[in-house]
Steps between C-alpha positions, in 0.01 A plus 500: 500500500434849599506764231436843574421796279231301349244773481681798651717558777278358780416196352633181469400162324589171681572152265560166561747337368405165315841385391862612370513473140889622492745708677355784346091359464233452723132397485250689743137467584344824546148676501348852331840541314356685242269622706202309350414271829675208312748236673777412304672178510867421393592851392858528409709755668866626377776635752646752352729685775832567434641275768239164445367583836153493444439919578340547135237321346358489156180310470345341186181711345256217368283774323819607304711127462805727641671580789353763635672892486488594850829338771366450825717522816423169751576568864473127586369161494291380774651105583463291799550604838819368685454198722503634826254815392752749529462795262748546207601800332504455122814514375645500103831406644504104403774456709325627804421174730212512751472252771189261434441689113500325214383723211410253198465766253825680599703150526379480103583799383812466695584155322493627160844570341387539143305814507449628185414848345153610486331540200148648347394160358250294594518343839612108551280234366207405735469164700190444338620203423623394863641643826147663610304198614534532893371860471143354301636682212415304153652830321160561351552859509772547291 
C-alpha cells in the first residue's frame, strides 16, 4: 500500500499488506512509522473514504492504543504483475477487467457486501491466536 503525505508533500510511506481483517480492516508491515527506525508488524489500518475504496487511511498509533488523528490518502497497492508482463494501470473501478490481471486484494474488497460503518473503536481482534503462521508470525508482538 502506498500512502502519501506521510511526512509532507514529497514523501510517501510504502506498506505491505499482511492480511484483510474486514471490508473495512487491514494489517500492514511497515518500517520507521513513527519515525524511530522501528519495523512494525501486524499494524491495523482503517478505510475510512467515503466510497470504501481504499483512498483514505487511518492507521493504529501503538504509543497512544488509538487510531491515530491524521487520514492518509493511498494512491495504490502494488500486486502482482499480469501474466504476460504487460503493464497495468491501477484502477479503483472493480468492474474494470484487464486481460491476464487478477488483483487479489481488489477481488476481496470487491466480494464484500456487508460493509459496515466505520467507527473510532478499537480495531478487530488479532490472529494471535491463528491465521499468521505461514508468515513466521507467533503474534509475539502484540
Amino acid at each position: 500500500m502506498v500512502m502519501v503525505g506521510y511526512a509532507g508533500k514529497h514523501r510517501a510511506h510504502v506498506a505491505v499488506v499482511r492480511r484483510m481483517v474486514s471490508a473495512r480492516e487491514i494489517r500492514i508491515d511497515h518500517a520507521n512509522w513513527l519515525n524511530d527506525g522501528k519495523i512494525y508488524v501486524n499494524d491495523p489500518v482503517m478505510d475510512v473514504s467515503d466510497a470504501n475504496d481504499w483512498t483514505q487511511v487511518k492507521v493504529w498509533n501503538i504509543r497512544s492504543g488509538s487510531w491515530g488523528t491524521k487520514i492518509y490518502n493511498v494512491k495504490g497497492f502494488i500486486g502482482p504483475g499480469t501474466t504476460d508482463g504487460e503493464a497495468v494501470v491501477a484502477s479503483n473501478n472493480v468492474n474494470t477487467v484487464v486481460a491476464g490481471w487478477d488483483d487479489p486484494i481488489a477481488r476481496q474488497i470487491a466480494s464484500a457486501t456487508n460493509v459496515t460503518p466505520v467507527s473510532d473503536s478499537a480495531p478487530a481482534a488479532s490472529s494471535a491466536e491463528g491465521g499468521d503462521e505461514l508468515l513466521g508470525d507467533d503474534g509475539a508482538d502484540r
